[in-house]
C-alpha positions as CSV (number, residue, x, y, z in Angstrom):
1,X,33.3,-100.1,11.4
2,X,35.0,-102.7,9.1
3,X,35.0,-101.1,5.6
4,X,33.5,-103.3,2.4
5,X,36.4,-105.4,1.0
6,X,38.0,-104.5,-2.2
7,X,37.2,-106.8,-5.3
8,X,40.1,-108.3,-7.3
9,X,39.6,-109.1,-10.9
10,X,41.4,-110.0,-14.1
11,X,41.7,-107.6,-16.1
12,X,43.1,-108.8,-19.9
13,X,46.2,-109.7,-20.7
14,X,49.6,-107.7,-20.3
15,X,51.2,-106.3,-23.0
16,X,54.6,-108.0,-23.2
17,X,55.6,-104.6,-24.8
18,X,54.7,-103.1,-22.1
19,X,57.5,-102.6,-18.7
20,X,55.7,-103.6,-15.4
21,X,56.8,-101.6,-12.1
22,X,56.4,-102.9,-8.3
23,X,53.2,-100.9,-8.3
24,X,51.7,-103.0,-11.2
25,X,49.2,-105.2,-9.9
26,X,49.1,-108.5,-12.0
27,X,49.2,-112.2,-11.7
28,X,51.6,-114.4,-12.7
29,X,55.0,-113.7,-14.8
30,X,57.7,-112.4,-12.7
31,X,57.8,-110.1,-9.5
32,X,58.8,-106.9,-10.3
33,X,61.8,-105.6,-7.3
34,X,61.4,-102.6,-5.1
35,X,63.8,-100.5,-5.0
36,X,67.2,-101.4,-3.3
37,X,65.7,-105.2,-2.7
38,X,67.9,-108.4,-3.5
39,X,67.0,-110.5,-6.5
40,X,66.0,-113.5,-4.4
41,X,64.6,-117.0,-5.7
42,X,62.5,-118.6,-3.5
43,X,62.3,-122.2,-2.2
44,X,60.0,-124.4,-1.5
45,X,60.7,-125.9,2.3
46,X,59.0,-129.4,1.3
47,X,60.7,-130.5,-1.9
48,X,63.4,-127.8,-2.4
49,X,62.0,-126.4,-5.7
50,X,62.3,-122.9,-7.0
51,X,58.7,-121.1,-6.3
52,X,56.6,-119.9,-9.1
53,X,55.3,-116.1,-8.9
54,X,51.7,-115.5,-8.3
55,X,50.4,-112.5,-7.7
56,X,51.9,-109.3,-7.4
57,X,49.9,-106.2,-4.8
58,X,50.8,-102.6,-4.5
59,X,49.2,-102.3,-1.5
60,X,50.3,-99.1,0.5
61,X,48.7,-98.1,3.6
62,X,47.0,-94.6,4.0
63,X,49.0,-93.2,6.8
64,X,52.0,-94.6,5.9
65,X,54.9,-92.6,3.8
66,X,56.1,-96.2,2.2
67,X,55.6,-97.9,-1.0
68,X,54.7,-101.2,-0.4
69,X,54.3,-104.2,-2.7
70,X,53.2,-107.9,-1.2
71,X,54.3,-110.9,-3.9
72,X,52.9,-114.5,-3.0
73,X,54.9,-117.5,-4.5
74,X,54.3,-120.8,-4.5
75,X,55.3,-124.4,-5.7
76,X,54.3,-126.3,-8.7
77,X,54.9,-129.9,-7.4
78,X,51.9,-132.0,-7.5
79,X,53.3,-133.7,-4.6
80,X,53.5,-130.0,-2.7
81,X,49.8,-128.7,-3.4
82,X,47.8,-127.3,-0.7
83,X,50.5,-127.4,1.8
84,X,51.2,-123.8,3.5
85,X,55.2,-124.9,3.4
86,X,54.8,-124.3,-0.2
87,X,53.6,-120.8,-0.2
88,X,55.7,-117.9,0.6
89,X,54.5,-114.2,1.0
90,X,56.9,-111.6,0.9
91,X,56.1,-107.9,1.7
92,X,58.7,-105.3,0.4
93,X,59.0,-101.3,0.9
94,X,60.8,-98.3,0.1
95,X,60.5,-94.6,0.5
96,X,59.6,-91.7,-2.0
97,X,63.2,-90.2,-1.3
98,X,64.6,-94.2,-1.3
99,X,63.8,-93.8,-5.3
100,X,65.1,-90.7,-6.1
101,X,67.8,-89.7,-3.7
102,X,69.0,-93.5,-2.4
103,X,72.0,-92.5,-0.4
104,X,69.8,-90.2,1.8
105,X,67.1,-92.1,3.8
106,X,65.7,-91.2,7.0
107,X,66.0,-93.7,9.4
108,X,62.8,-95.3,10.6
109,X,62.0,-98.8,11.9
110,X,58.4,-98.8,12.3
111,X,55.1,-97.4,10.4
112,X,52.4,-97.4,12.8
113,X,49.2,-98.1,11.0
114,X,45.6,-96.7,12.6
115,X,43.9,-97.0,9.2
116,X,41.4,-100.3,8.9
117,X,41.3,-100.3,4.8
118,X,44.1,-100.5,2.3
119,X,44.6,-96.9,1.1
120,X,41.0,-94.1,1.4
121,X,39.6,-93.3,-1.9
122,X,41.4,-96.6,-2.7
123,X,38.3,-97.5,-5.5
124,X,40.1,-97.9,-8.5
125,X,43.1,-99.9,-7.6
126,X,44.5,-101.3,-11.1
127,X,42.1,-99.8,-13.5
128,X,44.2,-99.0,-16.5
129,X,43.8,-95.6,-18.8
130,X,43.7,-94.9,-21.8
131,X,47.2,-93.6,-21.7
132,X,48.6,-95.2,-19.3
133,X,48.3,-99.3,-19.3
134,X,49.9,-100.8,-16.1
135,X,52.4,-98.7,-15.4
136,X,50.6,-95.4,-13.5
137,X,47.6,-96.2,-13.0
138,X,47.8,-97.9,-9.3
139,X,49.3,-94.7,-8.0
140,X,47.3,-92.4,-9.6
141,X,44.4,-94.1,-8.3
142,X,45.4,-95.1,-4.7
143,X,47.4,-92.0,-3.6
144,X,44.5,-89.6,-4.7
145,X,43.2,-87.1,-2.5
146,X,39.8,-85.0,-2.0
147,X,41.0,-81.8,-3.0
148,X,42.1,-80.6,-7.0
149,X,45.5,-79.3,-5.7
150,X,46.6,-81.8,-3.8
151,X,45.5,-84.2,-6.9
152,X,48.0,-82.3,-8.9
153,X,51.1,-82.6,-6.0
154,X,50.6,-86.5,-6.4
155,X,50.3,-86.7,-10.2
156,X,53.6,-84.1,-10.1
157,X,55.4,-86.6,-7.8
158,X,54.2,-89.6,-9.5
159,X,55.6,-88.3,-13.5
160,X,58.8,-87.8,-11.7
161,X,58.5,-91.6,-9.9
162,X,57.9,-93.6,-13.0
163,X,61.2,-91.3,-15.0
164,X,63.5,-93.0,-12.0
165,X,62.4,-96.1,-11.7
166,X,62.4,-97.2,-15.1
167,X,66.0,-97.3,-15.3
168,X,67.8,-100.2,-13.3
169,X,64.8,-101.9,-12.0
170,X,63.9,-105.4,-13.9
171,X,61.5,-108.2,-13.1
172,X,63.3,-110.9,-10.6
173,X,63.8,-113.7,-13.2
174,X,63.7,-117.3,-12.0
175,X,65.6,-119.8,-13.4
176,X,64.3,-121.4,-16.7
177,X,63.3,-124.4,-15.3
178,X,60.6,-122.6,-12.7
179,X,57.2,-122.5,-14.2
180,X,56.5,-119.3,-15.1
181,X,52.6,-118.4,-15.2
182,X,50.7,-115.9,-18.0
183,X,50.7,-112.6,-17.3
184,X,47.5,-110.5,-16.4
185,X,46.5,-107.5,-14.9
186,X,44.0,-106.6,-12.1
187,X,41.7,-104.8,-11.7
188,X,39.4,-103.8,-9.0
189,X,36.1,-102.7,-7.8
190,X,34.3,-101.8,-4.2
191,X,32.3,-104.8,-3.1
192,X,29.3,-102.6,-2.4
193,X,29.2,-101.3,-6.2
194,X,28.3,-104.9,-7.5
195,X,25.0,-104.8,-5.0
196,X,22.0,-104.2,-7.3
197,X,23.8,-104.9,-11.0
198,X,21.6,-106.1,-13.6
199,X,24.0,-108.4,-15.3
200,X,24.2,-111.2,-13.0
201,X,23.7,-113.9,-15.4
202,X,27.3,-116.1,-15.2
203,X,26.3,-116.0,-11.3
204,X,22.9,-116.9,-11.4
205,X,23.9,-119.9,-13.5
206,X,27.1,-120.8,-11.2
207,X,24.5,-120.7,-8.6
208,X,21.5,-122.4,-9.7
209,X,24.2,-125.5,-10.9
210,X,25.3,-125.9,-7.7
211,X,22.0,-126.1,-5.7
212,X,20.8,-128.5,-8.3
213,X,24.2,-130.8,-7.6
214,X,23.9,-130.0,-3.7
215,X,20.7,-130.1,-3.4
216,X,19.9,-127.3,-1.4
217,X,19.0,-123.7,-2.1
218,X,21.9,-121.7,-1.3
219,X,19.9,-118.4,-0.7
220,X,18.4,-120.2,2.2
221,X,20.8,-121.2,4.3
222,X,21.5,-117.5,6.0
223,X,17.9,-116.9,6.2
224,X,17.5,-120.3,8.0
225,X,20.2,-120.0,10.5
226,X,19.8,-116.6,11.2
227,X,16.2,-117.4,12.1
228,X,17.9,-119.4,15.0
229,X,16.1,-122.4,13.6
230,X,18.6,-125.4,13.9
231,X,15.8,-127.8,12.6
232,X,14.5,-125.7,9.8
233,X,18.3,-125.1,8.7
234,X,19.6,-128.9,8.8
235,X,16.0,-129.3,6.1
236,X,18.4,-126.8,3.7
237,X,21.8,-128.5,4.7
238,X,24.0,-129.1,1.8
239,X,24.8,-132.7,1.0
240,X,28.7,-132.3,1.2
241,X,27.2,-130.6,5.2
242,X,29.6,-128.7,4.8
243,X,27.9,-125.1,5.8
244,X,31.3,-122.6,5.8
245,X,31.7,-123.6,2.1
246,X,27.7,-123.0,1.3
247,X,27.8,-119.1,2.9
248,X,31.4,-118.8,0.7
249,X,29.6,-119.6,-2.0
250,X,26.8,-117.2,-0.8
251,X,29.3,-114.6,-0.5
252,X,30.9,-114.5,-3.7
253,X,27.7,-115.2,-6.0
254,X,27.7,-111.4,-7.0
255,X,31.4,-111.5,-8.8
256,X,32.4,-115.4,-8.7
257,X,35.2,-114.5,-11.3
258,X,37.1,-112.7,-8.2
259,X,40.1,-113.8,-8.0
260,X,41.3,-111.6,-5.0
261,X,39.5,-109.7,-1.6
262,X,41.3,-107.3,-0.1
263,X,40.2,-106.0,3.4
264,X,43.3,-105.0,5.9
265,X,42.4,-105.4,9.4
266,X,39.1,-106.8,8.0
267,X,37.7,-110.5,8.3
268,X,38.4,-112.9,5.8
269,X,36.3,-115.4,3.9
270,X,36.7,-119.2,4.6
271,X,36.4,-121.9,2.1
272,X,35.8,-124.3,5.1
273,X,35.8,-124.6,8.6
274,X,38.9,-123.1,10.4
275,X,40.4,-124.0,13.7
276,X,38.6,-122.5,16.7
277,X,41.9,-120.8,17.6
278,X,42.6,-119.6,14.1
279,X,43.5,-116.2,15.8
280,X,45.5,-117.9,18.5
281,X,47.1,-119.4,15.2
282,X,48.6,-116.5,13.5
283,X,52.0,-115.4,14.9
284,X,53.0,-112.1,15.6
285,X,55.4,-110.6,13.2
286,X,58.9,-112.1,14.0
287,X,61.0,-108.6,13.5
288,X,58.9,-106.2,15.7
289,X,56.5,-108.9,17.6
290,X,53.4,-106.3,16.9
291,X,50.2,-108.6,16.2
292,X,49.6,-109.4,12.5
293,X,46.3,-108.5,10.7
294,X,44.0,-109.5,7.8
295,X,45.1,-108.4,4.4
296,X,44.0,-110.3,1.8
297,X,43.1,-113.5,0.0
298,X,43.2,-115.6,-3.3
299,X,40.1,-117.0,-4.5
300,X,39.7,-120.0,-6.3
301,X,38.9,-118.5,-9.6
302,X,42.4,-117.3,-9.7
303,X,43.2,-121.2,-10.2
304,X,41.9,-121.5,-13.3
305,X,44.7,-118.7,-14.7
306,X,47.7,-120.1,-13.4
307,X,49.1,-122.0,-16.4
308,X,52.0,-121.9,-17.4
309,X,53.4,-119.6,-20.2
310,X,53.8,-122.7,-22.9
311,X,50.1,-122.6,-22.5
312,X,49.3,-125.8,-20.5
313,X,45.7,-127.1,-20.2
314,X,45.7,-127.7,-16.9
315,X,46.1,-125.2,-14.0
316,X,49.9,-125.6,-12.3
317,X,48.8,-124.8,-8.5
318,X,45.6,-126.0,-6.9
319,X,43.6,-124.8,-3.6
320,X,40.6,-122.8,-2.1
321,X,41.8,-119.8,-0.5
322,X,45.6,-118.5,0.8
323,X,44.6,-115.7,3.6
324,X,47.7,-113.9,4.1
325,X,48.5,-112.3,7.8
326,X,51.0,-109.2,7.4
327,X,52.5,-107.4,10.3
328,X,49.8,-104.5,11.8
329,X,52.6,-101.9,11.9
330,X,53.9,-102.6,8.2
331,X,57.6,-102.5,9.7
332,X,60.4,-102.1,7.8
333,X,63.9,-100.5,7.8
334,X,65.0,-98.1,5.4
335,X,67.4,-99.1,3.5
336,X,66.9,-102.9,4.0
337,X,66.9,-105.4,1.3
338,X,65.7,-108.3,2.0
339,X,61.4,-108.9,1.5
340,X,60.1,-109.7,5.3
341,X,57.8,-112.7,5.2
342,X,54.6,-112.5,6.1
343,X,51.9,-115.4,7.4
344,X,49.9,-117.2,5.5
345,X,47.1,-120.0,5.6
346,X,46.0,-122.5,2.7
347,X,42.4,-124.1,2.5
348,X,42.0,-126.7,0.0
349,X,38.6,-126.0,-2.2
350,X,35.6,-128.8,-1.5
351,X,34.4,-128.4,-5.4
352,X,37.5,-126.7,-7.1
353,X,35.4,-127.6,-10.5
354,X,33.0,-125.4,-10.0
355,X,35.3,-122.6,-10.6
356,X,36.3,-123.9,-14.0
């Protein structure tokens, strides 16, 4: 059974005082390396400009012994937006004993995955403490267990992690004429836990505005169609007609300030229609041909954030959705350097401005 997705969401500002590790998950500023990988700007295929960082995931899968970070890039060129050849996403790993012992790593070219979420017990990916603001708290969180003792073995492991990595590990600076976007953190919360709040006041309102522009009652439209009534649902057809971007906005009316879902192996959200072979679409991964999955994707409301650091007014990249693809065994060679990209699709958003 497909598990409920994980909710992304902005979480304040980061602290410029404050170091960020590969296991920070933020948007914007600069992507923080894994250790042993190349300090690599990024292109963009169409126009040849340097890519602007995103967002940043520590994303490591349950049965897996790597760390693993995904960073999505893309380019700033008005004349590049909403083109997939100006995206990039780039997943990285390492080992536990790649950090703290680098000359001795056991050789290993494939992970095979069996899990079908991100990380179990994964409910509190980015939340910061009191103590600890973005630097612990992913780990702490994700790599929990259901027993006391082996919560003590990880929070053990994970004081000795952040002593090593703090020393020789620094954000992958681009060069000063790349955009570089404000810095914030995520945070995140079990889809299922916002079923039932009180407070959905900013929702109701996004809602009821767009069923007064549209002119149909978004609440409807599932009812109608699932009723198996094609005449009854064309009488609640929005006026744009464009039904995949009336069940989005269905979907999302609980938490529309989401700026990321996470669900590996699950089924992602569409902003509009998608090719019939959309799975046909995807590639297998191109260094161990296994079949690429579902991961993740940015929402729209995660436009509205990416301004530049001189505080621009207006947004720097536009779009609906990026659905990223990443390989279903998370392979990867010890030792290796170089980020393995992953597959991505962009959907441009019919009514961006609602978002804003």
């Amino acid at each position: 059974m497909e598990e409920s997705p994980l909710i992304g969401i902005c979480d304040g500002t980061l602290d410029k005082k404050k170091d960020t590790y590969y296991y920070t998950n933020k948007i914007g500023g600069c992507p923080d390396l894994m250790p042993g990988v190349s300090n690599v700007h990024h292109q963009c295929t169409l126009c040849g400009g340097f890519l602007s960082h995103v967002v940043q995931i520590y994303c490591p899968l349950a049965v897996s012994p790597f760390h693993r970070t995904i960073n999505v890039f893309a380019c700033t060129s008005p004349q590049c937006q909403c083109k997939p050849e100006s995206w990039k996403a780039l997943r990285s790993q390492c080992l536990e004993s790649e950090i703290k012992e680098p000359s001795q790593c056991p050789i290993s070219d494939r992970t095979p995955v069996s899990t079908t979420d991100w990380c179990d017990d994964a409910d509190d990916w980015g939340i910061d403490s009191e103590e600890n603001v973005g630097n612990e708290q992913t780990l702490t969180t994700l790599l929990e267990t259901n027993t006391l003792a082996a919560s003590l073995e990880v929070s053990s492991r994970l004081q000795d992690l952040c002593i090593n990595v703090s020393t020789g590990v620094e954000a992958a600076r681009p060069p000063t004429d790349t955009p570089t976007f404000q810095t914030f953190y995520v945070s995140v919360v079990d889809e299922t836990d916002l079923w039932g709040q009180n407070d959905l006041d900013h929702a109701n309102e996004l809602l009821k505005a767009y069923e007064e522009r549209e002119g149909v009652a978004v609440r409807e439209i599932a009812c109608c169609k699932g009723e198996g009534g094609d005449e009854a649902y064309e009488k609640t057809k929005a006026k744009h007609g464009d039904a995949v971007f009336s069940s989005f906005m269905k979907k999302i009316s609980i938490c529309p300030e989401q700026v990321l879902r996470y669900s590996w192996s699950g089924t992602p959200l569409f902003i509009m229609e998608p090719p019939s072979n959309i799975n046909q679409m995807v590639p297998p991964c191109a260094h161990c041909g296994s079949p690429r999955v579902f991961e993740f994707q940015l929402m729209p409301a995660l436009v509205s954030l990416l301004r530049s650091t001189q505080l621009s007014s207006e947004p720097a990249v536009e779009f609906g959705t990026v659905l990223v693809y990443t390989c279903r065994d998370s392979c990867w060679t010890s030792g290796s350097s170089c980020p393995i990209e992953e597959f991505h699709v962009v959907q441009t958003d019919p009514d961006q401005k609602l978002f804003k």
